[in-house]
C-alpha positions as MATLAB code, in Angstrom:
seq = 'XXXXXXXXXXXXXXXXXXXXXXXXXXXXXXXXXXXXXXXXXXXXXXXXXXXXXXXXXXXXXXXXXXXXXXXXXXXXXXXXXXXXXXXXXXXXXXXXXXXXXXXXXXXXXXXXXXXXXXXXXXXXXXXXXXXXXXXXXXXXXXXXXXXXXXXXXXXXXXXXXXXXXXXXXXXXXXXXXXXXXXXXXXXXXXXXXXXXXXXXXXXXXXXXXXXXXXXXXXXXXXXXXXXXXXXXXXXXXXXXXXXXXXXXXXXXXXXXXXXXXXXXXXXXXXXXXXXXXXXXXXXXXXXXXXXXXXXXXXXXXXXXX';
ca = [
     -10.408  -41.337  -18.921;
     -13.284  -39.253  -19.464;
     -14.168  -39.453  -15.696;
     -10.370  -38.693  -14.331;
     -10.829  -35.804  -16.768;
     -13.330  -34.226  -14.851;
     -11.967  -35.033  -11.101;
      -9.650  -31.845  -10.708;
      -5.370  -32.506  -10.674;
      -5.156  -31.700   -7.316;
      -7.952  -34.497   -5.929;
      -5.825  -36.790   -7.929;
      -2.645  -36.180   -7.184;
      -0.701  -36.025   -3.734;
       0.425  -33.070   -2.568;
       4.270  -31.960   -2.287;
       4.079  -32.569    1.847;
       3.208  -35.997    0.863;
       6.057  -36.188   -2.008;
       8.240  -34.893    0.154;
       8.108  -37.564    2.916;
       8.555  -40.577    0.165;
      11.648  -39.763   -1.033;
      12.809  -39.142    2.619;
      11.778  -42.654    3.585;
      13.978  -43.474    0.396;
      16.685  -41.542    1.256;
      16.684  -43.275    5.375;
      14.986  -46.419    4.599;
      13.331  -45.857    7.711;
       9.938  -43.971    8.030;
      10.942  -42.961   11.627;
      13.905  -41.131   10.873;
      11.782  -39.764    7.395;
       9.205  -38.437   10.283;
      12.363  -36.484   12.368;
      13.392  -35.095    9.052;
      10.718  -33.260    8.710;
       9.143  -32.384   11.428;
       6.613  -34.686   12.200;
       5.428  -37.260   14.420;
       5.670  -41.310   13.149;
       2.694  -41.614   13.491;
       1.015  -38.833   11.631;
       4.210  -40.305    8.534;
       2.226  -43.305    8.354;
      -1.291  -42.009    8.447;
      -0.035  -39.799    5.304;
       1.821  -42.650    3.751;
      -1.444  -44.829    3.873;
      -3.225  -42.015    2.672;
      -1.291  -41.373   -0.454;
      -1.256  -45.093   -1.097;
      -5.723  -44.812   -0.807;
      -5.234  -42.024   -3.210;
      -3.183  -43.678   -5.918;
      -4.397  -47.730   -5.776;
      -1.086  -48.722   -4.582;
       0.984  -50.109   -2.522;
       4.598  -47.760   -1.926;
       5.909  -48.526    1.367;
       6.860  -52.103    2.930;
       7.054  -51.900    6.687;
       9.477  -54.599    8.599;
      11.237  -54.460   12.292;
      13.932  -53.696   10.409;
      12.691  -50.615    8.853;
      10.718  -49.479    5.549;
      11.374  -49.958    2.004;
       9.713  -48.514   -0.774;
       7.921  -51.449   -3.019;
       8.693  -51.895   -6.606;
       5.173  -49.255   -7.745;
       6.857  -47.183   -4.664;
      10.225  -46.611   -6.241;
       8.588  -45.632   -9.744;
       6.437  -43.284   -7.790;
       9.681  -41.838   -5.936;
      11.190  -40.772   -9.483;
       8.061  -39.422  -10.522;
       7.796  -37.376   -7.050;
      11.348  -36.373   -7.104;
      10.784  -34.329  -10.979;
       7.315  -32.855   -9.051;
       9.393  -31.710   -5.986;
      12.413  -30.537   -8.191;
      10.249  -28.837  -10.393;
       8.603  -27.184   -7.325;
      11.408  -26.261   -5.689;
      12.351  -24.678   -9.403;
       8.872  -22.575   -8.766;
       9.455  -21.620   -5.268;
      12.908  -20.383   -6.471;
      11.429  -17.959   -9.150;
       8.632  -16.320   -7.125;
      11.093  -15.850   -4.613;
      12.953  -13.848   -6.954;
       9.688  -12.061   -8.042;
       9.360  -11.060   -4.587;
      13.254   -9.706   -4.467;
      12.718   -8.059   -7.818;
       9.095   -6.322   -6.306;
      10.770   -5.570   -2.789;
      13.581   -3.971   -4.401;
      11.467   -0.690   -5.725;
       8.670    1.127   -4.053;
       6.655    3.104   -6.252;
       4.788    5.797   -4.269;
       2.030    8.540   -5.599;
       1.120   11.359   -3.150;
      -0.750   14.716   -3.347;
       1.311   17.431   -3.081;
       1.166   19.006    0.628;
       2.298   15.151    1.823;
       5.025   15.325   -1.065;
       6.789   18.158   -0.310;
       6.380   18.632    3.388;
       5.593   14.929    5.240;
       6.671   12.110    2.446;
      10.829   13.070    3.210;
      11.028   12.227    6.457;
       9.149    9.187    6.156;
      11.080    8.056    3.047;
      14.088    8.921    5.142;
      13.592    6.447    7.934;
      12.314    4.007    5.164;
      16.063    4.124    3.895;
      17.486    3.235    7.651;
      15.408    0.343    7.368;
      15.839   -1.214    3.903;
      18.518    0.809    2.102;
      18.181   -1.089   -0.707;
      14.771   -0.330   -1.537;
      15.153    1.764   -4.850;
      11.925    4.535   -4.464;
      10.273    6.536   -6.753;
       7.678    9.227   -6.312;
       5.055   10.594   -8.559;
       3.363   13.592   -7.384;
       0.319   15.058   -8.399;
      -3.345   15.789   -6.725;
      -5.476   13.752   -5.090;
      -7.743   12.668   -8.410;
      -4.006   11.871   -9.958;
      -3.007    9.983   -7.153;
      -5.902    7.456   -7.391;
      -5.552    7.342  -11.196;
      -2.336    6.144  -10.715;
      -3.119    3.233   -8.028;
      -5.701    2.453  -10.471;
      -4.122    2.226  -13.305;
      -1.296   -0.118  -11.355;
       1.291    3.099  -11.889;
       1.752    3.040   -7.729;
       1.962    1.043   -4.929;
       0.992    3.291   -2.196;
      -0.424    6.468   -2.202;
      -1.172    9.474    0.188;
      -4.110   11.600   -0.349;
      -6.019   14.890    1.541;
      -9.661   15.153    1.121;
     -12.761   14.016    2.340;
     -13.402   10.111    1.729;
     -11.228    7.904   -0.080;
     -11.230    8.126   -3.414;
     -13.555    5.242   -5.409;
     -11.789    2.411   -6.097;
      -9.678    2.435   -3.386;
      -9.048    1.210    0.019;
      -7.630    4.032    2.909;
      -6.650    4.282    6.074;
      -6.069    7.929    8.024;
      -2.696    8.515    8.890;
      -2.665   12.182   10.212;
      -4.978   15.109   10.320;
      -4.146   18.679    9.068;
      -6.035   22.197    8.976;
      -6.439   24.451    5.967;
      -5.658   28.711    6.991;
      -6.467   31.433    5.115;
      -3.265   33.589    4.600;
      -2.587   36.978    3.005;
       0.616   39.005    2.172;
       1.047   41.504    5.406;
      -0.307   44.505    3.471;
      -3.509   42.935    2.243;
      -6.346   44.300    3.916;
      -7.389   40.900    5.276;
      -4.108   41.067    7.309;
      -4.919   44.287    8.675;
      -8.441   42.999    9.978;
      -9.278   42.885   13.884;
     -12.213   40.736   13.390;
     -12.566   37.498   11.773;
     -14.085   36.918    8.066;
     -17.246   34.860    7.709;
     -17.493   32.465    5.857;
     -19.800   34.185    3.278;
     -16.874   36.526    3.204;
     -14.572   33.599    2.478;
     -16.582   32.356   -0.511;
     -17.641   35.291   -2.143;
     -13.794   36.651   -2.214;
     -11.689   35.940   -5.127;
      -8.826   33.668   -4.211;
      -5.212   32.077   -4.846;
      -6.483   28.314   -5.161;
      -5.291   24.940   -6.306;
      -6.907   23.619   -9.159;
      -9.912   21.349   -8.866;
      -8.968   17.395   -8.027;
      -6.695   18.784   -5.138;
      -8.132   17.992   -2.056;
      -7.555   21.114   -0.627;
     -10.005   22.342   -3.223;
     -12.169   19.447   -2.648;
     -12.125   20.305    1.326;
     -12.488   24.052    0.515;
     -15.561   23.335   -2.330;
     -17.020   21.302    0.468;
     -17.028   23.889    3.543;
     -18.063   26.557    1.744;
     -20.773   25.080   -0.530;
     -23.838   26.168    1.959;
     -22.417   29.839    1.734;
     -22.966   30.356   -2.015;
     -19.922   28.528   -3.122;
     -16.639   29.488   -4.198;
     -16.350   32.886   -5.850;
     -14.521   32.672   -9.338;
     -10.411   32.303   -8.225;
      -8.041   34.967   -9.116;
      -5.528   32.496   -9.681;
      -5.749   28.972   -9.686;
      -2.206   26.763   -9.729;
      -1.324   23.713  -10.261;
       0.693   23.074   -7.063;
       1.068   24.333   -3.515;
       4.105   25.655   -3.474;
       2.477   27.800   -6.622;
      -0.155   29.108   -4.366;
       1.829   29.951   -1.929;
       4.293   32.051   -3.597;
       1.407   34.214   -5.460;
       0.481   34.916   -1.519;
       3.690   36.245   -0.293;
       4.033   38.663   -3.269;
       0.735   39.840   -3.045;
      -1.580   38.181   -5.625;
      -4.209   38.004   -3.475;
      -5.048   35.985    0.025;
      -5.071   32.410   -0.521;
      -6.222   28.895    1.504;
      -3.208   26.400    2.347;
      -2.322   23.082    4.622;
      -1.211   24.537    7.916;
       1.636   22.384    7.222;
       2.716   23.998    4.315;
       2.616   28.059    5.701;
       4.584   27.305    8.933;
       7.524   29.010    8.289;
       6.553   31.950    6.168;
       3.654   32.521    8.917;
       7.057   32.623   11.309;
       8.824   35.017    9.558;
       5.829   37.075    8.646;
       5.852   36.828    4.928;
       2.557   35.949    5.318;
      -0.423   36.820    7.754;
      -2.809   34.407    9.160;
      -6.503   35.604    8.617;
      -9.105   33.900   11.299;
     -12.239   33.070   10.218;
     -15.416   32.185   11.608;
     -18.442   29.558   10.919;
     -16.353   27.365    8.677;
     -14.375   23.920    9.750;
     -11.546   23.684    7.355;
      -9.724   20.365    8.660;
      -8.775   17.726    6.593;
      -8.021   14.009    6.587;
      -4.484   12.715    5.400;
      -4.760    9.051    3.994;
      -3.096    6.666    3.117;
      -4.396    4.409   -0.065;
      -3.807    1.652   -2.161;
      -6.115   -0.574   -4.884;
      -8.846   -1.958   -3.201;
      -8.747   -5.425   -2.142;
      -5.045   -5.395   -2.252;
      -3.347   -4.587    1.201;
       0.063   -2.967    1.208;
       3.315   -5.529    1.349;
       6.941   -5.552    1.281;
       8.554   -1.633    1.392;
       4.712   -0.797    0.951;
       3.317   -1.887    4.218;
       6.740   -0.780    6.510;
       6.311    2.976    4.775;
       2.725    2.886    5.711;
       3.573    1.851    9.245;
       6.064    4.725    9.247;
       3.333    7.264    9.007;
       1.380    6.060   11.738;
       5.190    6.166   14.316;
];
């Protein structure tokens, strides 16, 4: 007993394929018609019938012109199989719910340019194609959105920045392009040359706060020209930011995505600048190791239509 103990279950024990076809040759009393059943050739029925008799020291199947019968060890090894298989099929039948319960909500995290200006039209078309995918969104910057995959909060998340964040797995999905904007009456809107970038960092500024990753992007290009100069203001979301430009607070740097309309109707001015690369990576990300499924992986390939 002690040996058997030590051989793993599975080594002992056939598996459900094997289960399966015994209680079809019960059912037919014919290992032919077992084979049809499901799916497989006669031959390949009896070389897995002679297998599972190897495995457990007896004989289960009598074979005749007229067809098979199970022998007496045979039928006490059916009713055995038949509790494995029902209780299998009971197993099947719950993670299949699982899955139904998981596919049925999509819990997304995403920085806050994607939020409010990209994330609605994909989580429109999401809703064409499984309207009965109950989504929620959490929105926050990019060092919230990995918190939250990390902490299991999220399925998916979208992030702008750099690299993807530690801990996770990414994949681009889009690029985008940070501007420096000012009110029309700020002197910067007034300018016919561009600023340098010393200019740019040594200027106090509108800015997100740090863990956005338009801060992170902006902290980045600017680092070999002194740095970022204290910020005037420094807000917790874009929309923030942008609002403290159009009244006049003082220039600020935004997604090009997120100005496009108040650059339009000239709310706000466009400042160029020279000697500094201000685009940006858009990712998508999830937990490393763990590639997107279900209502996951169709939003992701949404972003990439």
């Amino acid at each position: 007993m002690a040996d058997e103990e030590r051989v793993p279950l599975a080594h002992r024990v056939p598996d459900l394929g094997a289960l399966e076809l015994l209680l079809a040759v019960a059912r037919h009393g014919s290992l032919g018609r077992a084979a049809r059943e499901l799916g497989v050739t006669q031959p390949a029925a009896s070389s897995r019938v002679r297998s599972m008799e190897r495995q457990l020291g007896v004989a289960l199947v009598e074979r005749s012109p007229r067809g098979s019968r199970l022998t007496e060890a045979g039928s006490l090894v059916t009713d055995w199989a038949r509790r494995v298989v029902e209780a299998a099929e009971a197993f099947d039948a719950g993670a299949q719910a699982l899955r139904g319960r998981r596919d049925s909500r999509l819990r997304v995290a995403a920085s806050m340019t994607i939020a409010e200006y990209l994330l609605p039209g994909w989580l429109i078309a999401l809703r064409a194609d499984r309207p009965g995918t109950a989504v929620s969104l959490l929105a926050g910057n990019s060092a919230a959105v990995a918190d939250r995959l990390l902490s299991g909060e999220a399925d998916l998340g979208f992030v702008e920045g750099l690299a993807v964040p530690e801990g996770l797995d990414g994949t681009v999905i889009g690029h985008d392009r940070l501007v420096v904007v000012a009110a029309p009456g700020h002197p910067w809107a007034r300018r016919r040359s561009p600023l340098t970038a010393g200019e740019l960092a040594g200027a106090p500024l509108v800015l997100r706060e740090r863990g956005s990753g338009t801060r992170q992007v902006l902290d980045s290009a600017l680092s070999a020209f002194g740095g970022l100069a204290d910020p005037l203001l420094e807000l917790a979301s874009t929309t923030a930011v942008k609002a403290a430009a159009v009244t006049g607070a003082g220039p600020a740097v935004l997604s090009e995505l997120a100005v496009t309309e108040e650059l339009a109707s000239r709310r706000l001015a466009r400042v160029p600048v020279d000697g500094v690369r201000l685009d940006r990576d858009l990712r998508a990300v999830w937990p490393h190791g763990q590639r997107p499924t279900g209502p996951a992986r169709d939003l992701l390939g949404l972003t990439r239509g």
